[in-house]
C-alpha positions in Angstrom: 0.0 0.0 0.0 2.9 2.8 0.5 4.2 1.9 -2.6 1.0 2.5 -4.2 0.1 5.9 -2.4 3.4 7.2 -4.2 2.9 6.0 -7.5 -1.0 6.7 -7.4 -0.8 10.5 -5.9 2.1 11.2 -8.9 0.2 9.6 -11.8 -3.1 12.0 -10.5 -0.6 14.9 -10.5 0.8 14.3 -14.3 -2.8 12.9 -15.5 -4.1 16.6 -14.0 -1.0 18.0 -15.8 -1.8 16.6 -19.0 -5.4 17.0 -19.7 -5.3 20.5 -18.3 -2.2 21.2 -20.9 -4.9 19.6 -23.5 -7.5 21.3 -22.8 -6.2 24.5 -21.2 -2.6 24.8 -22.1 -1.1 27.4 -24.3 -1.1 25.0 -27.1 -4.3 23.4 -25.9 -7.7 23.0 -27.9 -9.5 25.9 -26.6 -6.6 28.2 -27.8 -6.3 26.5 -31.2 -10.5 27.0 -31.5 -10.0 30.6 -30.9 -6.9 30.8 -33.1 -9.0 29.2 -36.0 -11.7 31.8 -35.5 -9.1 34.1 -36.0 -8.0 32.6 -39.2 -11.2 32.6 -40.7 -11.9 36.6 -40.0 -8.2 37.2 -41.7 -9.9 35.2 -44.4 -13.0 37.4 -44.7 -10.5 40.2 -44.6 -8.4 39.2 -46.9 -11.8 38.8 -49.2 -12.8 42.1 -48.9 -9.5 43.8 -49.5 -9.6 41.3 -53.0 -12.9 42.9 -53.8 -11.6 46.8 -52.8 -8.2 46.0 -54.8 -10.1 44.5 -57.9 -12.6 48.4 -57.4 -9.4 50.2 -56.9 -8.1 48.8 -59.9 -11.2 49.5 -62.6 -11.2 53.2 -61.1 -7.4 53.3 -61.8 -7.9 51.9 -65.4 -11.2 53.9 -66.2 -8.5 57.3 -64.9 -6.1 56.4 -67.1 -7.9 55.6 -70.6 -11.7 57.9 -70.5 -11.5 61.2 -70.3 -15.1 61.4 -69.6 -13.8 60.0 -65.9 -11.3 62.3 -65.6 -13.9 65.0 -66.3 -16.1 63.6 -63.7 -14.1 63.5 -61.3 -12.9 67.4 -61.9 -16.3 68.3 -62.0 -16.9 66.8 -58.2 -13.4 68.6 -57.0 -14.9 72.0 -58.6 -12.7 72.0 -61.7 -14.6 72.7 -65.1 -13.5 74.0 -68.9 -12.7 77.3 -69.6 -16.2 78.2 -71.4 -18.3 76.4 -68.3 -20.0 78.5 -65.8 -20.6 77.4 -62.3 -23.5 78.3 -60.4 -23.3 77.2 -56.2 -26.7 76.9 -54.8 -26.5 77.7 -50.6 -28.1 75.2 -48.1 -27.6 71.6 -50.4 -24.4 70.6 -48.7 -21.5 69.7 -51.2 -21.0 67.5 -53.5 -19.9 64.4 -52.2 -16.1 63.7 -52.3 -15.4 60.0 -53.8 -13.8 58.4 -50.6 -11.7 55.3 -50.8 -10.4 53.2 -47.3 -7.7 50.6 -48.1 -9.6 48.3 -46.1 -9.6 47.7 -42.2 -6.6 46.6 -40.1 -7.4 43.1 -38.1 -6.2 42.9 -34.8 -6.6 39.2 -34.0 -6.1 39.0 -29.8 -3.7 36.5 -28.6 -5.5 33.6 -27.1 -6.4 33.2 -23.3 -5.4 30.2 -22.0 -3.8 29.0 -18.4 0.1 29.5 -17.8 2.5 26.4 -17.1 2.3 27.5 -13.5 -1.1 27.4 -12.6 -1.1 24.0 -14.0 1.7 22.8 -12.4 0.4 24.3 -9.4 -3.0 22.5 -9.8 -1.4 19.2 -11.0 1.0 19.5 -7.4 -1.9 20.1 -5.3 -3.9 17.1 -7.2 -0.8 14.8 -6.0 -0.2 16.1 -2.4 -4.4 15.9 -1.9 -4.3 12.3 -3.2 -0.9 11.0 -1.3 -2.9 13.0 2.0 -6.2 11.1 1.7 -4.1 8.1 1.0 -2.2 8.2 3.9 -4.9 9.0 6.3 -6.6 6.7 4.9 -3.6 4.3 6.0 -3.0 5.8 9.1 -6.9 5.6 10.5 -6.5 1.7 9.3 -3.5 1.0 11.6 
């Protein structure tokens, strides 16, 4: 029996160890979940900065090759030919400025999990309650 108090109370301790590391740890599955859900917004991310670099792109193109865009767009910045008149009407607000964002920066958090202390700590106090309960167990029988 005192052999088997030792052996018992320090398997408990490394079988607490290791499924709290599993679970728990900083490689463990809950922080791999959340690093996945992470992933998958960079994904989405990186899917709508495609979409904003392909619109960024035919705006570039249409600037380059049509005048009529070019003209357009002076127009809205309050540029015009040299025979055009401009008349400003009060109280409409302005013309609205073509605005383009180069897409949102992702902050992905780093993932919670416990530290290799408070694991160790819990996996020791596993081991010292088991070899206790064993050995008063032991003692109440003698």
């Amino acid at each position: 029996m005192k052999v088997l108090k030792y052996v018992l109370s320090i398997w408990a301790a490394i079988a607490v160890y290791s499924v709290l590391s599993l679970f728990y740890g900083a490689t463990g599955l809950s922080a791999y979940q959340e690093l996945l859900s992470g992933r998958a917004s960079q994904r989405e991310n990186i899917r709508k900065l495609g979409a904003l670099n392909s619109e960024l792109e035919n705006s570039q193109k249409s600037l380059l090759y049509d005048k009529e865009t070019v003209a357009v767009y002076a127009r809205q910045l309050g540029y015009g030919y040299d025979e055009e008149r401009f008349m400003r009407i009060v109280g409409l607000g302005g013309l609205k400025k073509p605005f383009f964002s180069a897409g949102d920066v992702m902050v992905i958090p780093e993932p919670l999990y416990l530290s290799d202390r408070i694991i160790k700590i819990c996996a020791l106090f596993t081991g010292i309650v088991i070899f206790s309960l064993l050995f008063a167990l032991e003692f109440f029988r003698n």
